[in-house]
C-alpha positions as CSV (number, residue, x, y, z in Angstrom):
1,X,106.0,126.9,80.1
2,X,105.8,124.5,83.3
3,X,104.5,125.9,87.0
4,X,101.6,128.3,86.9
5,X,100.1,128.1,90.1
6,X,100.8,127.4,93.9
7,X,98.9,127.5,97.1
8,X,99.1,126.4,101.0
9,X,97.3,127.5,104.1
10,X,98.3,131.0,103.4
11,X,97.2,131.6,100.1
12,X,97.9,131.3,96.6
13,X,99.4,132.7,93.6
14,X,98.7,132.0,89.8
15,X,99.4,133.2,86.6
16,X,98.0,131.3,83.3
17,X,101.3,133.0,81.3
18,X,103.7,131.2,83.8
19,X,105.5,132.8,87.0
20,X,108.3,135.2,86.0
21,X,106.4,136.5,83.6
22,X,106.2,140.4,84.0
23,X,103.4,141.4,81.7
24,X,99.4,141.7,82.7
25,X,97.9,138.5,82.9
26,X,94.3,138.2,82.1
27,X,92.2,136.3,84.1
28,X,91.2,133.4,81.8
29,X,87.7,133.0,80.4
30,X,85.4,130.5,81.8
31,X,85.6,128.3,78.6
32,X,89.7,128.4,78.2
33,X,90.6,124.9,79.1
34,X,93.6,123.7,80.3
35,X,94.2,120.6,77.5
36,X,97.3,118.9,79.8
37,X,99.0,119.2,82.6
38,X,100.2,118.1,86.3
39,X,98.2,118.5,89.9
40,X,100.9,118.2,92.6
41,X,99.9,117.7,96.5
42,X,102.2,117.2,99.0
43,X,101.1,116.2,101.9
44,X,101.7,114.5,105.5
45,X,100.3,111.0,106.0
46,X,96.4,110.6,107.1
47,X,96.2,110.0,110.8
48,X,92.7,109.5,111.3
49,X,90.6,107.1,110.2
50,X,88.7,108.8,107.9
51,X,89.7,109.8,104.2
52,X,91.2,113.0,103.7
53,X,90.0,115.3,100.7
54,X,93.1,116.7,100.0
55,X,91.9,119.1,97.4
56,X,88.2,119.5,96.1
57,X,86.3,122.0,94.1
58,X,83.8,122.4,92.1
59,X,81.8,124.4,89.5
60,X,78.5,125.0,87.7
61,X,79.0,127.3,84.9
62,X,79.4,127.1,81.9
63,X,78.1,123.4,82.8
64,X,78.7,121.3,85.7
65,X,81.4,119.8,87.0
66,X,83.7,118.5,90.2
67,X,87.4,118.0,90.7
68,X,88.3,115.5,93.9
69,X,91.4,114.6,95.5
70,X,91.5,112.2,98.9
71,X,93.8,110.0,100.6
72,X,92.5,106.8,102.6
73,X,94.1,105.9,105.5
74,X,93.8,102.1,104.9
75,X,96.4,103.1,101.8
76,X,95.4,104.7,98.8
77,X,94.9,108.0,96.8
78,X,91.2,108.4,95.3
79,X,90.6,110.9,92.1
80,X,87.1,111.7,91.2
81,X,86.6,114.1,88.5
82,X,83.5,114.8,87.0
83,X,81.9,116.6,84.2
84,X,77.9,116.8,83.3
85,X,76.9,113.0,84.1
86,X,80.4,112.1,82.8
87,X,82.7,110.5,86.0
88,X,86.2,109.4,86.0
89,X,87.2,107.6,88.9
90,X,91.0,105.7,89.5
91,X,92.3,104.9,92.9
92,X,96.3,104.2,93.6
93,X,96.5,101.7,96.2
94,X,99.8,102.1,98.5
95,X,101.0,100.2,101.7
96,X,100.9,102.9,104.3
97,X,104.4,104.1,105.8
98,X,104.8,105.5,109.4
99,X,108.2,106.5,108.7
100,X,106.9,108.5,105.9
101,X,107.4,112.5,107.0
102,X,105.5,113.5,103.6
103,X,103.5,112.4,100.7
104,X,103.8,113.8,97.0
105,X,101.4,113.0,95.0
106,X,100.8,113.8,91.3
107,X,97.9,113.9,88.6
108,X,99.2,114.7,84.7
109,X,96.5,114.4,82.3
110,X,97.3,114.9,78.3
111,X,93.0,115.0,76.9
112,X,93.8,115.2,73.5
113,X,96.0,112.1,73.7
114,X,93.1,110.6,75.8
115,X,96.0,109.9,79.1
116,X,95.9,110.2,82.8
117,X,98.5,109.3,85.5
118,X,98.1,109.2,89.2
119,X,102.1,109.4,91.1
120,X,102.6,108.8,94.6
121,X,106.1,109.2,96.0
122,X,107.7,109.4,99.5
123,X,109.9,112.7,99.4
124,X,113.6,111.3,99.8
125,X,113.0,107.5,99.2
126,X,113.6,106.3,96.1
127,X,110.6,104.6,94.3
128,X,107.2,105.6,92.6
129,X,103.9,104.1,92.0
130,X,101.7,105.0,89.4
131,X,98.7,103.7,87.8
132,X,96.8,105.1,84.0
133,X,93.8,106.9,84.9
134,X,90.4,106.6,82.9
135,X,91.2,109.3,79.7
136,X,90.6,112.1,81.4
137,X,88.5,115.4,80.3
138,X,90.5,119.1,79.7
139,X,90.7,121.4,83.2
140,X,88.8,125.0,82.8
141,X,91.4,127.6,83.8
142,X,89.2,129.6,85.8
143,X,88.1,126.6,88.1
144,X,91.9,126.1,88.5
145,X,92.7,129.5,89.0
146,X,89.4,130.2,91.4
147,X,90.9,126.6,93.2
148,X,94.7,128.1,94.4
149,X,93.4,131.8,94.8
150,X,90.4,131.5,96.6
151,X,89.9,129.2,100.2
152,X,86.3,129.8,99.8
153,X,85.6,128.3,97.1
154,X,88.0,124.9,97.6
155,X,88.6,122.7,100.2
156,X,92.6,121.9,101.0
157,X,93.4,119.4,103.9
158,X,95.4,121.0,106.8
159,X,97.5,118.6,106.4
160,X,98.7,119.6,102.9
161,X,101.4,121.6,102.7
162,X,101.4,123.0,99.2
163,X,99.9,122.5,96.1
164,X,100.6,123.3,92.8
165,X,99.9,123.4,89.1
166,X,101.6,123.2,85.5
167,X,100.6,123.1,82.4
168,X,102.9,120.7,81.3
169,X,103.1,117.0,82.2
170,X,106.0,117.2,85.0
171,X,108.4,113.9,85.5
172,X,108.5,111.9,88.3
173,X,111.5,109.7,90.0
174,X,115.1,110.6,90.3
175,X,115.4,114.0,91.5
176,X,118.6,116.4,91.2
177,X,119.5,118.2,94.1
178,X,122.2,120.9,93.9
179,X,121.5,124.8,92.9
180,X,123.1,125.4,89.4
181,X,125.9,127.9,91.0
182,X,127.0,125.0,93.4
183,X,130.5,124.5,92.7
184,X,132.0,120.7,92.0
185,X,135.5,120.0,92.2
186,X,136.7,118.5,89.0
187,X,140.4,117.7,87.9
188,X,140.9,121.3,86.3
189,X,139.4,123.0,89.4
190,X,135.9,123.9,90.6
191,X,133.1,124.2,88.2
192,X,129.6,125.4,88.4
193,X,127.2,122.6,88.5
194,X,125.3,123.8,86.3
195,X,128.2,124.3,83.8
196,X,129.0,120.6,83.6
197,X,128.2,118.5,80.8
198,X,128.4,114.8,79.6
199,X,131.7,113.7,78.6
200,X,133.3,116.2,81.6
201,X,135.0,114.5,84.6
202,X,134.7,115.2,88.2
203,X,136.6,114.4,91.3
204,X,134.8,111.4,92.6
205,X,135.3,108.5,95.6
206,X,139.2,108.8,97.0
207,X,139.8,111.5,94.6
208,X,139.3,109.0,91.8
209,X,138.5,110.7,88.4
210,X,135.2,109.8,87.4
211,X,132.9,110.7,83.7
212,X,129.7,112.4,83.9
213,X,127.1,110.4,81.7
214,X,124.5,113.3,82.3
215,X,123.5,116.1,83.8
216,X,119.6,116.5,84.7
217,X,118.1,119.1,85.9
218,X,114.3,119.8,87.1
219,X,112.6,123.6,88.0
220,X,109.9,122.8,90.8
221,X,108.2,124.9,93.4
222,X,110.4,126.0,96.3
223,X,108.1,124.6,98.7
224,X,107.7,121.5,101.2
225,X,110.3,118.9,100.2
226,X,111.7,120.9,97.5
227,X,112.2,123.8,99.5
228,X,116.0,125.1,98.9
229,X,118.5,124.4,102.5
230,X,121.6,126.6,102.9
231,X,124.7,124.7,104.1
232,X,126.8,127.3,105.3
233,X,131.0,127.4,105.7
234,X,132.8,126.3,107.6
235,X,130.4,123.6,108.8
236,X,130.9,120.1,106.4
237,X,133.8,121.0,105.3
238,X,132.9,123.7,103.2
239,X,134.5,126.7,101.9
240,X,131.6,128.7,101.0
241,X,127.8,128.0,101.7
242,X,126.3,126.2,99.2
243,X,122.0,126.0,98.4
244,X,121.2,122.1,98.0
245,X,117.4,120.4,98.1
246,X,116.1,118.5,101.2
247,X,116.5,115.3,100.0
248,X,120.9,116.1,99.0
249,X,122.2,114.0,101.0
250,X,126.1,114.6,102.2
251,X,129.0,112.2,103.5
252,X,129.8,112.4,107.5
253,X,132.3,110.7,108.7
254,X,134.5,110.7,112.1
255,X,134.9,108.7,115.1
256,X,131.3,109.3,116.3
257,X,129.9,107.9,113.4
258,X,132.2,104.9,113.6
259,X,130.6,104.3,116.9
260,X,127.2,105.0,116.9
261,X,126.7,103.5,113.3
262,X,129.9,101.0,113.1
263,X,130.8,102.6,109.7
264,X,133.4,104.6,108.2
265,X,130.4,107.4,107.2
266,X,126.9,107.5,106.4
267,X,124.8,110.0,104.2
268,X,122.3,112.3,105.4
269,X,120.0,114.2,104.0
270,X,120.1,118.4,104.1
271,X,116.7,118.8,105.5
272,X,118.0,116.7,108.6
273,X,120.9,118.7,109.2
274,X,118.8,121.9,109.6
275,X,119.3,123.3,112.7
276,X,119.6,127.1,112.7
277,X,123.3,127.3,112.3
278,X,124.8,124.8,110.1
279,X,122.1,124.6,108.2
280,X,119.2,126.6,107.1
281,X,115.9,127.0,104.9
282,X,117.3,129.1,102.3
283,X,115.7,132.3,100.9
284,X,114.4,131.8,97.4
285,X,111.3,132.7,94.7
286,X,108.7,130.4,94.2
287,X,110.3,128.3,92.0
288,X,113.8,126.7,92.0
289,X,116.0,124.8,89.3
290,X,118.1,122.2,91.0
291,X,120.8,119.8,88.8
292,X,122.0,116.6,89.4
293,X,125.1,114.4,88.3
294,X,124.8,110.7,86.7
295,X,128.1,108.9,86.9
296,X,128.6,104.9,86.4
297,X,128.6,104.4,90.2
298,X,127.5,106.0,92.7
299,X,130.1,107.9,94.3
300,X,131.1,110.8,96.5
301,X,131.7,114.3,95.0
302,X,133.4,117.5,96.4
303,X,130.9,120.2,96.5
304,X,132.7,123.5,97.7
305,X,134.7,121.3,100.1
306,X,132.1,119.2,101.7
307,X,131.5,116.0,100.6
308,X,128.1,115.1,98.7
309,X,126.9,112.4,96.7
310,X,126.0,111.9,93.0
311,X,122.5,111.3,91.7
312,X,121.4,108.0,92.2
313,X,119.5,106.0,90.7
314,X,119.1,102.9,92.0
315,X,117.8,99.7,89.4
316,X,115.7,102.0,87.3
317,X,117.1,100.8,83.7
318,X,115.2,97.9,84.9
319,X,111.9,99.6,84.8
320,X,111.1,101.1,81.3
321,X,107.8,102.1,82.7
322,X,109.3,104.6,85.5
323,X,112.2,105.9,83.3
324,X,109.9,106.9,80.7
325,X,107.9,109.3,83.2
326,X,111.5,110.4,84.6
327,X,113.8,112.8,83.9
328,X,115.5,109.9,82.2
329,X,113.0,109.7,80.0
330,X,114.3,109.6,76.0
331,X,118.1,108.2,77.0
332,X,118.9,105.1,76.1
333,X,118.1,103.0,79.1
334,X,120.8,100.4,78.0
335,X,123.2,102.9,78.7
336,X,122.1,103.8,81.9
337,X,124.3,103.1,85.2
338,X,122.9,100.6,88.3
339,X,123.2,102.2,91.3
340,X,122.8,98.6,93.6
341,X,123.4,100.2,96.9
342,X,124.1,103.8,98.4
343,X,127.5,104.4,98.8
344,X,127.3,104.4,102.3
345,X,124.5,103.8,104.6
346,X,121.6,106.1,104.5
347,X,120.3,107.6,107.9
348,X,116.6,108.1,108.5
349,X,115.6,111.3,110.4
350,X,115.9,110.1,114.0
351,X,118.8,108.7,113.4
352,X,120.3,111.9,112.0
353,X,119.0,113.5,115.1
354,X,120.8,110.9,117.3
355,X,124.0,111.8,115.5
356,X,123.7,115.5,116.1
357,X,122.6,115.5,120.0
358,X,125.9,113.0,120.2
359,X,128.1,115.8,118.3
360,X,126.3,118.2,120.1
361,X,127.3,117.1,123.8
């Protein structure tokens, strides 16, 4: 089913049958649990020096029990989770990073397989960390609902910005980046995104004609660093606006960019390029479905006119452990393309800023 639940500083929404679904939805009993499933927090970065419950709640009927979520500012996420005199305790260590805008963080637990994970990743970096947790015990629905619908009865950080819930164990990694109606050039013409399949070629680097090993795709809440941007024509090239995540980065070139960066172009991400005009937060649901392209090398691809990049993927056929909580998860990692270096260079967000006030003037 996937995302049941979601909740920020302005309130919450959930429904046990999954969103979408138009039918009454009961509110579960007290003794429905939850048997597996994912916690996702993103947040931004502790500033204090004192730990940060991100999320906390607890409960005592039908029997006792606590749910705890906190991030140390010395580097690290703590879970606590409690039930009776039963406590499950893991803590993911991390090196802090200032340049970090915002944390994701992730807890999937499976109880009748007796399997927990803790995620932390940095929205728009590739890399994850991820440690087992202690076998964890079954979430009861109602604390879960009670948690995202009601700020009395929970404590959420201010510095989180959304929180959410599914009831299936979500991937973590690689993420795709263009909305399924996002048109790609390919040697035949322009073709949904969402349309293309392994085996198809696209338009890639110089015009070059380039396989598709695979097309992923990944439904996620349309919130924090997932929520949709709207690049719109003409800026970038394009012919029509296009709806891309955050993290998407495209190609920029010109003269500019030869001089501030000495390169021919760079990539920057969507969510920099934001600015009210060229680029805006799109309008959307709560949930969006986003699809990426795998090709043998990371290359440039022709997105409604603009130029864009293809997934990548970096060295991660060189980590079974992280392609088997992917999206990658169940291809054969043999098979699967190295990505050693972006294309072109990757700007961070002042530097993105630096190009624009230069175009700007």
């Amino acid at each position: 089913m996937g995302w049941i639940a979601l909740t920020g500083r302005d309130g919450g929404q959930f429904a046990a049958g999954g969103f979408g679904v138009t039918a009454p939805q009961p509110q579960p009993d007290p003794t429905t649990l939850l048997p597996r499933g994912t916690l996702m927090i993103e947040t931004r970065p502790a500033i204090g020096q004192r730990p940060q419950v991100l999320l906390s709640f607890g409960r005592t009927h039908p029997w006792h029990g606590s749910f705890s979520l906190q991030l140390l500012p010395s580097g690290g996420v703590v879970l606590i989770e409690t039930q009776g005199r039963d406590v499950r305790h893991a803590t993911l260590a991390f090196r802090p990073d200032d340049r970090a805008d915002s944390l994701r963080i992730s807890y999937s637990w499976d109880a009748p397989a007796r399997w927990g994970r803790l995620s932390l990743e940095r929205p728009g970096i590739i890399g994850v960390r991820s440690i087992k947790v202690p076998p964890p015990h079954p979430m009861p629905l109602a604390d879960l609902r009670t948690a995202f619908t009601d700020p009395r009865q929970r404590h959420l950080d201010p510095e989180v910005i959304f929180a959410a819930l599914s009831d299936e164990v979500e991937p973590v990694g690689p993420m795709p980046g263009l909305l399924g109606t996002v048109p790609v050039r390919t040697p035949q013409g322009y073709v949904e995104a969402a349309r293309l399949r392994r085996g198809d070629c696209v338009r890639g680097t110089g015009g070059a004609v380039v396989p598709v090993l695979h097309r992923l795709e990944r439904r996620v809440p349309a919130a924090g660093s997932f929520r949709p941007v709207r690049l719109r024509a003409p800026y970038f090239g394009l012919r029509a606006d296009i709806v891309v995540a955050p993290h998407q980065r495209l190609v920029i070139g010109g003269s500019d960019v030869e001089y501030l960066f000495g390169c021919e172009a760079v990539l920057v991400a969507a969510c920099h390029l934001v600015n009210g005009s060229a680029a805006v937060y799109a309008e959307s649901g709560l949930l969006v479905r986003y699809h990426g392209l795998v090709l043998p090398e990371h290359e440039e691809i022709e997105a409604a006119g603009a130029r864009s990049e293809s997934l990548y993927l970096g060295r991660i056929r060189r980590q079974p452990e992280i392609v088997a909580m992917s999206l990658l998860a169940g291809l054969n990692r043999a098979r699967l393309p190295e990505h050693p270096r972006p294309l072109w260079p990757v700007l961070k967000s002042y530097e993105a800023i630096t190009l624009a006030a230069a175009r700007a003037a």
